[in-house]
PDBQT receptor file of N, H, CA, C and O in Angstrom, charges set to zero:
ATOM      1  N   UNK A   1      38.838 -38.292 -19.225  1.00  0.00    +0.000 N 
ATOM      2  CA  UNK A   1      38.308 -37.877 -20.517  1.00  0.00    +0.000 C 
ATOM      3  C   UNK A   1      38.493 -36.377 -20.720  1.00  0.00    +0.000 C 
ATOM      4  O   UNK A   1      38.945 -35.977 -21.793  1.00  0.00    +0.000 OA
ATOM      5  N   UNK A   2      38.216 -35.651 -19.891  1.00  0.00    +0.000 N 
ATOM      6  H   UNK A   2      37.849 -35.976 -19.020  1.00  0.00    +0.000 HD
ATOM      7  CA  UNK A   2      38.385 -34.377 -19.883  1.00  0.00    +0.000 C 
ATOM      8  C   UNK A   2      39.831 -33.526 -20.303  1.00  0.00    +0.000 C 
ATOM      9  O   UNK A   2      40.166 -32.612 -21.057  1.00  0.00    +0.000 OA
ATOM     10  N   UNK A   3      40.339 -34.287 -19.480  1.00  0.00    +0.000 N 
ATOM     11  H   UNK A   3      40.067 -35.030 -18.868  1.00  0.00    +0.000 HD
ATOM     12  CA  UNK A   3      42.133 -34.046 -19.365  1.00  0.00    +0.000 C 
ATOM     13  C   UNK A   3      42.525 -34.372 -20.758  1.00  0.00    +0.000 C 
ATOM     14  O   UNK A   3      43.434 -33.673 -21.205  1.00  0.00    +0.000 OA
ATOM     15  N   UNK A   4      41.877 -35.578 -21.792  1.00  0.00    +0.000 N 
ATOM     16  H   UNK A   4      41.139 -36.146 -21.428  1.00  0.00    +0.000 HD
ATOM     17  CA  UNK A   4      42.401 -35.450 -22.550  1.00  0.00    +0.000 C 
ATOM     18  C   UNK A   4      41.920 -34.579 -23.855  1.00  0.00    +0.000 C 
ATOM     19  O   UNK A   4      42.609 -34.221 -24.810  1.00  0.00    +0.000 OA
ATOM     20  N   UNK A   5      40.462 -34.339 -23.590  1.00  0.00    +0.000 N 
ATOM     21  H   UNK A   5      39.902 -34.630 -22.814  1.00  0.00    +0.000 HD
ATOM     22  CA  UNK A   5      39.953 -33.079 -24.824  1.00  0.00    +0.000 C 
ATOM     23  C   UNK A   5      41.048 -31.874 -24.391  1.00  0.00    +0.000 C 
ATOM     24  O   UNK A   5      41.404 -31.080 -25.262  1.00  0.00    +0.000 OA
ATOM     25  N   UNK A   6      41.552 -31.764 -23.070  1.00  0.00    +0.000 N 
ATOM     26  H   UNK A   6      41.262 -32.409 -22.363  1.00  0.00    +0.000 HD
ATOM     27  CA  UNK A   6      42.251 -30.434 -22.929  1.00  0.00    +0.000 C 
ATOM     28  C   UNK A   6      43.672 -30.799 -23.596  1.00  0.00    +0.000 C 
ATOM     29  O   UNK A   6      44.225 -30.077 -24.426  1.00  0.00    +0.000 OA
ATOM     30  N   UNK A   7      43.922 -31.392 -23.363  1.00  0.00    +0.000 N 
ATOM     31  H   UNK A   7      43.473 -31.978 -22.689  1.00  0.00    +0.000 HD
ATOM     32  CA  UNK A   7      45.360 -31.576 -24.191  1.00  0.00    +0.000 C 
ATOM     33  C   UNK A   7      45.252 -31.600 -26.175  1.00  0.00    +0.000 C 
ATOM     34  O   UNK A   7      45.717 -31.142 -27.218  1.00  0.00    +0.000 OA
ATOM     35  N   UNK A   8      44.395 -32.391 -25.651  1.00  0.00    +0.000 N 
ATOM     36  H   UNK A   8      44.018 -32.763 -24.803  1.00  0.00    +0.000 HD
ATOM     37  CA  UNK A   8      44.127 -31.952 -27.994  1.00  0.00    +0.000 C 
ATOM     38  C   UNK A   8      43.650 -30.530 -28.196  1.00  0.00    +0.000 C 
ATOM     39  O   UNK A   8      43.959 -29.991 -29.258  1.00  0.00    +0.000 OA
ATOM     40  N   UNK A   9      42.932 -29.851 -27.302  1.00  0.00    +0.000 N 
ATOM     41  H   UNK A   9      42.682 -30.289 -26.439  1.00  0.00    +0.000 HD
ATOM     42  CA  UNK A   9      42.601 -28.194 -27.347  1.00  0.00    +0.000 C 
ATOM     43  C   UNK A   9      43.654 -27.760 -27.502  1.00  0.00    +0.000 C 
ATOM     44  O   UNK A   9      43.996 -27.196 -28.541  1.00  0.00    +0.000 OA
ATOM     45  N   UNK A  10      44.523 -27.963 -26.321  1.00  0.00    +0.000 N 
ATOM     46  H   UNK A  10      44.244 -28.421 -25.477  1.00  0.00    +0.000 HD
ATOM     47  CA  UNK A  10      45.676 -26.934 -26.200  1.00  0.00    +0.000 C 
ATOM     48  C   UNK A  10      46.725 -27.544 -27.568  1.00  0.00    +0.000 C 
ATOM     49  O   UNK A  10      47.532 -26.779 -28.097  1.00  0.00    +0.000 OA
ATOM     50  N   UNK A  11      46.615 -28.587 -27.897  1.00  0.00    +0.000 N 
ATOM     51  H   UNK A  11      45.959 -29.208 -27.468  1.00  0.00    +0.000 HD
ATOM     52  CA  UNK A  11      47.444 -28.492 -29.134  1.00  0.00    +0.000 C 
ATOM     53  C   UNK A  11      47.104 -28.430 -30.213  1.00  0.00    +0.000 C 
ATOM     54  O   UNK A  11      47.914 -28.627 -31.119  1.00  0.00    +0.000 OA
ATOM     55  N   UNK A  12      45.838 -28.146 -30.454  1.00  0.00    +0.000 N 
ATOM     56  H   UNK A  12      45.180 -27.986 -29.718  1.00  0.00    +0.000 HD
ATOM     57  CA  UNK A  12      45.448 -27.653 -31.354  1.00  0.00    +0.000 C 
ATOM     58  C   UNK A  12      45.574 -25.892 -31.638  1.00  0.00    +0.000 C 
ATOM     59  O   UNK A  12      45.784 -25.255 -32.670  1.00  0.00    +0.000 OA
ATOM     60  N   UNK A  13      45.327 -25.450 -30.138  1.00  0.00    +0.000 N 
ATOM     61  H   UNK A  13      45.156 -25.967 -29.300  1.00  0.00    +0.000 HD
ATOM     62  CA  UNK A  13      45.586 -23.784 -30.151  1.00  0.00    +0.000 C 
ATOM     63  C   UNK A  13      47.379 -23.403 -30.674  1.00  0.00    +0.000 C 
ATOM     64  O   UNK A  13      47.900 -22.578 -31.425  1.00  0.00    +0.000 OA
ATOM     65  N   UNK A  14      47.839 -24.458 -29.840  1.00  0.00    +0.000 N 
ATOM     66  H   UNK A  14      47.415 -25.127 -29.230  1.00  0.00    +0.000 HD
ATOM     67  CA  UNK A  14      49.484 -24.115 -30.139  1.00  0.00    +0.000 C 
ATOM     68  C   UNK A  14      50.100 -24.327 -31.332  1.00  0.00    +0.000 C 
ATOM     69  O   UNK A  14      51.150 -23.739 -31.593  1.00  0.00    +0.000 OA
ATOM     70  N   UNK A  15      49.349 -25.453 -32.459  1.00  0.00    +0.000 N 
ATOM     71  H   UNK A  15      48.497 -25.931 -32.247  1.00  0.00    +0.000 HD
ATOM     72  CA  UNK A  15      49.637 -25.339 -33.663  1.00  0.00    +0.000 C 
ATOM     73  C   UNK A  15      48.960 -24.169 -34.729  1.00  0.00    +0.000 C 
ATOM     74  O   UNK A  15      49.534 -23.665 -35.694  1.00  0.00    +0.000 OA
ATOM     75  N   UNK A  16      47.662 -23.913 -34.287  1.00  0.00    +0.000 N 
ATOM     76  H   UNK A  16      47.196 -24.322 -33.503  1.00  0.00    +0.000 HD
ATOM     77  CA  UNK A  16      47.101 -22.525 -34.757  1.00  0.00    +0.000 C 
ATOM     78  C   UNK A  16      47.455 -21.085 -34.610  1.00  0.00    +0.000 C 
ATOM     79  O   UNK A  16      46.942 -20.136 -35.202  1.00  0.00    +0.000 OA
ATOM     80  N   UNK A  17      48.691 -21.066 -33.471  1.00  0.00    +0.000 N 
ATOM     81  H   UNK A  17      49.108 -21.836 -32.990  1.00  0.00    +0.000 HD
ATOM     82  CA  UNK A  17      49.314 -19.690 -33.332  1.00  0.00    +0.000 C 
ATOM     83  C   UNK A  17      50.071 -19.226 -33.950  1.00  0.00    +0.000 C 
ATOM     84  O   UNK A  17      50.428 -18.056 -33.813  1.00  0.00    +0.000 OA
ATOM     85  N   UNK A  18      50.441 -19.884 -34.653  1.00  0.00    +0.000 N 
ATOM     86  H   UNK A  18      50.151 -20.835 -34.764  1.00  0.00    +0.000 HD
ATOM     87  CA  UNK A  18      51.945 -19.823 -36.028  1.00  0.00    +0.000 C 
ATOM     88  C   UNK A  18      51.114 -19.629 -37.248  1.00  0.00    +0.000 C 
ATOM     89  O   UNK A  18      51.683 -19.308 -38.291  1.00  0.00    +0.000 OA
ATOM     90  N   UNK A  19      49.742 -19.802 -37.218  1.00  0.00    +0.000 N 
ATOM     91  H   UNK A  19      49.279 -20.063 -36.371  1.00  0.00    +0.000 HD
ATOM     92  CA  UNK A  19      49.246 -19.336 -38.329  1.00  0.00    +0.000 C 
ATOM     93  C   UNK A  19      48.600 -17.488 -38.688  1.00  0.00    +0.000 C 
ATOM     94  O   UNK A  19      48.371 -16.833 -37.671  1.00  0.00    +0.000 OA
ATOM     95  N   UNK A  20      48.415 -16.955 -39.713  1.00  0.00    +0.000 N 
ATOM     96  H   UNK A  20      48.601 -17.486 -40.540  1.00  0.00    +0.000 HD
ATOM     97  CA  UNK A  20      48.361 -16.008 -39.817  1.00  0.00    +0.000 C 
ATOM     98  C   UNK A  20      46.658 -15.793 -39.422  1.00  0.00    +0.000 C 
ATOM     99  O   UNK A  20      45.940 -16.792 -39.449  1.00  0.00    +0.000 OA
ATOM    100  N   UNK A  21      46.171 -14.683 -39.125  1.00  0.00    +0.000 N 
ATOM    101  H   UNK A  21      46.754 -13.871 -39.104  1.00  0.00    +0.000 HD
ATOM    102  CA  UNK A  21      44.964 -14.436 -38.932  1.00  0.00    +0.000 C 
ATOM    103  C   UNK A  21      43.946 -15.371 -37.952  1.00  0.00    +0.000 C 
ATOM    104  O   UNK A  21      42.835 -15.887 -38.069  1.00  0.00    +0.000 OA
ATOM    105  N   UNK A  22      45.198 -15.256 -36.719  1.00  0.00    +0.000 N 
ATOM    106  H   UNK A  22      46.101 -14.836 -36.625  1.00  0.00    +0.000 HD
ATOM    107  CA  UNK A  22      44.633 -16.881 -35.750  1.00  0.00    +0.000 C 
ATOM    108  C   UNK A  22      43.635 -15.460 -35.143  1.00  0.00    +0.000 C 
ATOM    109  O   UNK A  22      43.828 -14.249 -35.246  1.00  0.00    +0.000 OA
ATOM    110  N   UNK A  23      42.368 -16.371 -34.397  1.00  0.00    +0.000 N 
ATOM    111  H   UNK A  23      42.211 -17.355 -34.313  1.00  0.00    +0.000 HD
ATOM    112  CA  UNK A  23      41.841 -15.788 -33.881  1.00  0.00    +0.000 C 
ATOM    113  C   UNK A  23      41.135 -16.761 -32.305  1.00  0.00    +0.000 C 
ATOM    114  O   UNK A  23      41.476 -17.815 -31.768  1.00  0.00    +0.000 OA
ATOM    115  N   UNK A  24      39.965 -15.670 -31.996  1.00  0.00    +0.000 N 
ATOM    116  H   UNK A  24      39.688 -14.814 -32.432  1.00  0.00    +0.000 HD
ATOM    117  CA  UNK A  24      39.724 -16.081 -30.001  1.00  0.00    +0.000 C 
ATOM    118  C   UNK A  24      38.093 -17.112 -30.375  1.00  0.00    +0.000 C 
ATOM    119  O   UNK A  24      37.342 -17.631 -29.549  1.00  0.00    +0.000 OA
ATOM    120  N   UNK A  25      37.996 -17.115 -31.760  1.00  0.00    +0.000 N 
ATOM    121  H   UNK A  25      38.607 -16.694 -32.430  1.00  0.00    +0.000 HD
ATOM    122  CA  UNK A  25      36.834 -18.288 -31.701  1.00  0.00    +0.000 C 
ATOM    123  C   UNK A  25      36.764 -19.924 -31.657  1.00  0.00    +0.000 C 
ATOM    124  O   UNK A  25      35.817 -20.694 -31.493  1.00  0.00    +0.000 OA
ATOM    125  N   UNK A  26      38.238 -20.144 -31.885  1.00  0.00    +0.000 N 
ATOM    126  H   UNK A  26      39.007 -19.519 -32.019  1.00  0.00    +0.000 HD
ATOM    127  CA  UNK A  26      38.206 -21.580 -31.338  1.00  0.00    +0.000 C 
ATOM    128  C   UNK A  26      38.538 -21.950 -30.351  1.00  0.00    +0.000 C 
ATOM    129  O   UNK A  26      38.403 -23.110 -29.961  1.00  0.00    +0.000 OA
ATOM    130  N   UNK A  27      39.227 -20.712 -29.517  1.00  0.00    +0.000 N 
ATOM    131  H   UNK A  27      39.337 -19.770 -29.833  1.00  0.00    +0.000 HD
ATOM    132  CA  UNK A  27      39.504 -20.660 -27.992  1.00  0.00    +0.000 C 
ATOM    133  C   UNK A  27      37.853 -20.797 -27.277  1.00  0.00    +0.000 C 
ATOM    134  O   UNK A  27      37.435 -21.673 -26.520  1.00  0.00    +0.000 OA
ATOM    135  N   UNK A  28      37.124 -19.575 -27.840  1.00  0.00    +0.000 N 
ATOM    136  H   UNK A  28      37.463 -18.864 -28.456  1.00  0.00    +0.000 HD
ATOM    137  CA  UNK A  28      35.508 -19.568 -27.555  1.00  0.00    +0.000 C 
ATOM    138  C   UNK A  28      34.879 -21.010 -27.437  1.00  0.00    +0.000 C 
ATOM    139  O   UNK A  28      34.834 -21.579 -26.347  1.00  0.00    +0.000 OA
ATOM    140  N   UNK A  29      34.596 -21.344 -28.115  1.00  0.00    +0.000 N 
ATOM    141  H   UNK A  29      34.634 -20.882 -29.000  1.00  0.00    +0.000 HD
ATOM    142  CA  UNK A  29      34.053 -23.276 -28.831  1.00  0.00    +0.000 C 
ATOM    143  C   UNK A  29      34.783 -23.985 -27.861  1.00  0.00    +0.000 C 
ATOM    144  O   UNK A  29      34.019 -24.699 -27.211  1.00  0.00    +0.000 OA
ATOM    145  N   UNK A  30      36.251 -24.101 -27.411  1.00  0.00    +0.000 N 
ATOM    146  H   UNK A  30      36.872 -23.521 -27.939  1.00  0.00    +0.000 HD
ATOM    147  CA  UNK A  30      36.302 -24.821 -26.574  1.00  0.00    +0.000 C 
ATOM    148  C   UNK A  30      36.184 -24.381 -25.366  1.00  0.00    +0.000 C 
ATOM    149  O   UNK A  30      36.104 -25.401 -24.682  1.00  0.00    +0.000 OA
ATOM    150  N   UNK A  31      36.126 -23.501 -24.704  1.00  0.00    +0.000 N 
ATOM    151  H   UNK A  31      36.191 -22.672 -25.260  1.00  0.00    +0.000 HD
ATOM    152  CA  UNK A  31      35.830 -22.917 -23.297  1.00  0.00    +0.000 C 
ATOM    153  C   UNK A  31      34.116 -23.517 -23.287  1.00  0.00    +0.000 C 
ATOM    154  O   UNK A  31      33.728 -24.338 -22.457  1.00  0.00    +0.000 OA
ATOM    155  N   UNK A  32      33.328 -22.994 -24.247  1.00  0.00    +0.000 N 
ATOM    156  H   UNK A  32      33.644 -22.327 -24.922  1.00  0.00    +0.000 HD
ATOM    157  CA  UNK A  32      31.642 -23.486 -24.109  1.00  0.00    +0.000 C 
ATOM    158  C   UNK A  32      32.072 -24.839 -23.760  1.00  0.00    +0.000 C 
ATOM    159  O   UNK A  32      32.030 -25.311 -22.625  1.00  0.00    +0.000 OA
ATOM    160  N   UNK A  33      32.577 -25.556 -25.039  1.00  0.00    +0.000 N 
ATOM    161  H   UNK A  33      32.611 -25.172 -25.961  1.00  0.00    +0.000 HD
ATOM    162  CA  UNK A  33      31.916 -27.340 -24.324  1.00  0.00    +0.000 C 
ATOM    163  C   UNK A  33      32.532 -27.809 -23.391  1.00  0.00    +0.000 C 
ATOM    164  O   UNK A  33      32.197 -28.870 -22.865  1.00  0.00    +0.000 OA
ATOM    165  N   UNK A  34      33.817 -26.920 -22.909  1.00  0.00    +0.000 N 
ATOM    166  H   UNK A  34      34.089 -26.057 -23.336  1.00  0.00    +0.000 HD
ATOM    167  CA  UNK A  34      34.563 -27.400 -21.745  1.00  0.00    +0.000 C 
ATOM    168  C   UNK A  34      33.287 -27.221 -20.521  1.00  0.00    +0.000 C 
ATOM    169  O   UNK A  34      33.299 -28.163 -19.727  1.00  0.00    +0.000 OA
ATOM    170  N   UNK A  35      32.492 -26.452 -20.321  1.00  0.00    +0.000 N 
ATOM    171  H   UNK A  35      32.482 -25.687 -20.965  1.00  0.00    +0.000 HD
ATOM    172  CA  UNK A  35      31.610 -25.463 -19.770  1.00  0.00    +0.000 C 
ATOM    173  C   UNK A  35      30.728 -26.419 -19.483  1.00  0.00    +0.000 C 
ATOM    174  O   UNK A  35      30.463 -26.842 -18.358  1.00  0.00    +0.000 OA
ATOM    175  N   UNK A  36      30.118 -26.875 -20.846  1.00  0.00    +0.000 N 
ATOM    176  H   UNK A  36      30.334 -26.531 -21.760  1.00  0.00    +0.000 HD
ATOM    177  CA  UNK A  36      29.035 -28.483 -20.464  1.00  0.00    +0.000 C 
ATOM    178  C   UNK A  36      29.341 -29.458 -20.045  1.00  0.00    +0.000 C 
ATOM    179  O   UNK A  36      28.663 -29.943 -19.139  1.00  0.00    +0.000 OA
ATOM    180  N   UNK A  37      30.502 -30.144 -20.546  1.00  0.00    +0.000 N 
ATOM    181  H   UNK A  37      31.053 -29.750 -21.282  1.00  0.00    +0.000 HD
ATOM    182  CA  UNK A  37      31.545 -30.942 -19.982  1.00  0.00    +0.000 C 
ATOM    183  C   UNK A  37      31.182 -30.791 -18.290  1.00  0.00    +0.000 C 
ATOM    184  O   UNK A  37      30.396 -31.533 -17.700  1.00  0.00    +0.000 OA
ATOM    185  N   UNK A  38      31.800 -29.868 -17.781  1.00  0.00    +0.000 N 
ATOM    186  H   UNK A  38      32.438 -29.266 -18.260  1.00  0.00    +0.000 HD
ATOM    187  CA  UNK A  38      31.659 -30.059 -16.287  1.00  0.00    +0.000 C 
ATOM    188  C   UNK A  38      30.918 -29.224 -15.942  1.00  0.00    +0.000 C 
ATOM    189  O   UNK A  38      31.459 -28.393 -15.212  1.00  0.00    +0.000 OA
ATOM    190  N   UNK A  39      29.485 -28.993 -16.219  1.00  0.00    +0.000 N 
ATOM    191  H   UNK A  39      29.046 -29.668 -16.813  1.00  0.00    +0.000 HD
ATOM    192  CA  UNK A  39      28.172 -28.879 -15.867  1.00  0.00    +0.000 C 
ATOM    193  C   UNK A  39      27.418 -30.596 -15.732  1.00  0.00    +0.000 C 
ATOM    194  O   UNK A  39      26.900 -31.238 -14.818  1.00  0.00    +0.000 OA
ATOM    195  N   UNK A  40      27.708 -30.835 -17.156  1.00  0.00    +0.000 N 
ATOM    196  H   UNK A  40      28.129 -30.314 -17.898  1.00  0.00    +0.000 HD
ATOM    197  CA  UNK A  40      27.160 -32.703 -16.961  1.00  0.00    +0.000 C 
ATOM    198  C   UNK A  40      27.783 -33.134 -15.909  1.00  0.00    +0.000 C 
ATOM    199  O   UNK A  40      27.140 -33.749 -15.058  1.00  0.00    +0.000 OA
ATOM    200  N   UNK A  41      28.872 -32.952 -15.782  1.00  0.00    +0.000 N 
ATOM    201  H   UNK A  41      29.395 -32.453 -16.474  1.00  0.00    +0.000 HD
ATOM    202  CA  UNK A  41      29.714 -34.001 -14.997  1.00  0.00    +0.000 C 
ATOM    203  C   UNK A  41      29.305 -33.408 -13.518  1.00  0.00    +0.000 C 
ATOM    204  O   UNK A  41      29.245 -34.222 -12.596  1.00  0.00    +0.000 OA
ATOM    205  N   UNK A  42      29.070 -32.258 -13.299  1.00  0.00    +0.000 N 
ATOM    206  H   UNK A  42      29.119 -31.598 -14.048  1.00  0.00    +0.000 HD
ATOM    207  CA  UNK A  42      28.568 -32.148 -11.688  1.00  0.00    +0.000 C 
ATOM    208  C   UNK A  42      27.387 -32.627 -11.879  1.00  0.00    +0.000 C 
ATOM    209  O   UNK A  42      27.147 -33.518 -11.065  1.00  0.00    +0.000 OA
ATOM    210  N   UNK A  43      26.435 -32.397 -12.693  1.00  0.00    +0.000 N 
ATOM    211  H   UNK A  43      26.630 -31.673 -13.354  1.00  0.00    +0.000 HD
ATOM    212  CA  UNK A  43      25.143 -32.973 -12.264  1.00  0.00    +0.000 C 
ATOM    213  C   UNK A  43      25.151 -34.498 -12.385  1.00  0.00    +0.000 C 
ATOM    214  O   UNK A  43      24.112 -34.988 -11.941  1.00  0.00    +0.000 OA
ATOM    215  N   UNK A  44      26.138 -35.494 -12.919  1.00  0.00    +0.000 N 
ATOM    216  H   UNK A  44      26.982 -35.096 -13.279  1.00  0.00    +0.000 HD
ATOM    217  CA  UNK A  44      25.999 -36.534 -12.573  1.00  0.00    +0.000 C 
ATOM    218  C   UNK A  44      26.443 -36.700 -11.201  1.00  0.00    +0.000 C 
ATOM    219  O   UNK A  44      25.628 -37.108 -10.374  1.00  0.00    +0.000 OA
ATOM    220  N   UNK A  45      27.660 -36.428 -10.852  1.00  0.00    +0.000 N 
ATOM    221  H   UNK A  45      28.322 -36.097 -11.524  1.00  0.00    +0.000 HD
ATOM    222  CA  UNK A  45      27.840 -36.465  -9.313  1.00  0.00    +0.000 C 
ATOM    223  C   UNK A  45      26.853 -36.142  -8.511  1.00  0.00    +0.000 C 
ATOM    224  O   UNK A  45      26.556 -37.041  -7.724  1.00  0.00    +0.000 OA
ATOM    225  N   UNK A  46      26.120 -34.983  -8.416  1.00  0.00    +0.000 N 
ATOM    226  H   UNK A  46      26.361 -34.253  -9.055  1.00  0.00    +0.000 HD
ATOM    227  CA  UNK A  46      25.357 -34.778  -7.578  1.00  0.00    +0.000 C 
ATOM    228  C   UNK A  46      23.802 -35.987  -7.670  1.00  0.00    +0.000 C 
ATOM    229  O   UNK A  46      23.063 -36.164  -6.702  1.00  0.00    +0.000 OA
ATOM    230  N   UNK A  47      23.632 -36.588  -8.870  1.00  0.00    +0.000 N 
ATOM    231  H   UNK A  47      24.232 -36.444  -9.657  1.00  0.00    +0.000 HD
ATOM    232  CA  UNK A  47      22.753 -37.437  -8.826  1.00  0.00    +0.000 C 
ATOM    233  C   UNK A  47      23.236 -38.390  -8.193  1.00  0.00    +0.000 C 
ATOM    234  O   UNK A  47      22.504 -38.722  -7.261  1.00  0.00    +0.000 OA
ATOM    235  N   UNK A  48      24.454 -39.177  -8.317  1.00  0.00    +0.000 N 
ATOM    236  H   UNK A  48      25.049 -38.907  -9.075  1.00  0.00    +0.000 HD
ATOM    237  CA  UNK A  48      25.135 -40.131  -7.356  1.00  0.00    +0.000 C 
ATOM    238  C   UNK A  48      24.620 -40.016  -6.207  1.00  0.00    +0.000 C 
ATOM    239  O   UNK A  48      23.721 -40.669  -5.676  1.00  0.00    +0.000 OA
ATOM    240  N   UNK A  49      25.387 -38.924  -5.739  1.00  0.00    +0.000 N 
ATOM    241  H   UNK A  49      26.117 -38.393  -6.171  1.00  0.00    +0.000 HD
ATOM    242  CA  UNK A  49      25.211 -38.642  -4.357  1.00  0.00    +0.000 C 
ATOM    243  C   UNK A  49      23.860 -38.898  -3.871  1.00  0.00    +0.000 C 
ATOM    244  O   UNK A  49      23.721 -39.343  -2.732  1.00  0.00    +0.000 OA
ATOM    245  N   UNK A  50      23.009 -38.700  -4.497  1.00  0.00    +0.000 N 
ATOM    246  H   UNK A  50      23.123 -38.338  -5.422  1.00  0.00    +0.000 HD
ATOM    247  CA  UNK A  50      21.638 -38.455  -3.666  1.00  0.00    +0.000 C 
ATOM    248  C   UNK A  50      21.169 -40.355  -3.620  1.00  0.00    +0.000 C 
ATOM    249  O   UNK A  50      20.760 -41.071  -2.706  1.00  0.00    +0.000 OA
ATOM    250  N   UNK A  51      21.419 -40.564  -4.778  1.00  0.00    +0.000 N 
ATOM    251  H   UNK A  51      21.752 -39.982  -5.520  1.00  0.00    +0.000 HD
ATOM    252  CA  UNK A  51      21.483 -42.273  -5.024  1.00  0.00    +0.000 C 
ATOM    253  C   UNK A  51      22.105 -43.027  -4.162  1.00  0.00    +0.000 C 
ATOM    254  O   UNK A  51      21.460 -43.958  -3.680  1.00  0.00    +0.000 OA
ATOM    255  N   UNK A  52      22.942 -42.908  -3.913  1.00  0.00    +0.000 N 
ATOM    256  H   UNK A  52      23.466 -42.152  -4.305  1.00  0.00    +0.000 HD
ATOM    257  CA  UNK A  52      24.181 -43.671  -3.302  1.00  0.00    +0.000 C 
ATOM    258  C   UNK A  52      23.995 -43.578  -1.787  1.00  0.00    +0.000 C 
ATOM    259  O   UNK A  52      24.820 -44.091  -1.031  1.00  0.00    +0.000 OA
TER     260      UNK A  52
């Protein structure tokens, strides 16, 4: 799942660079939820673990 929000990010950034007045805030927005993304995702692992 991850792998694929990064691939629609990154092509979304690479079609936004050809535009005029591109800027570092939708780079921003996706670095954050990339950020929660694998914050959730360790804390589910680590709940596993303790489960399991």
């Amino acid at each position: 799942m991850g792998g694929a929000i990064s691939a629609l990010a990154g092509a979304s950034f690479f079609l936004q660079a050809d535009k005029g007045g591109a800027s570092l805030t939708n780079l921003a927005g996706c670095a954050f939820l990339g950020g929660v993304f694998f914050l959730i995702s360790a804390l589910r692992l680590k709940s596993a673990e303790q489960n399991g």
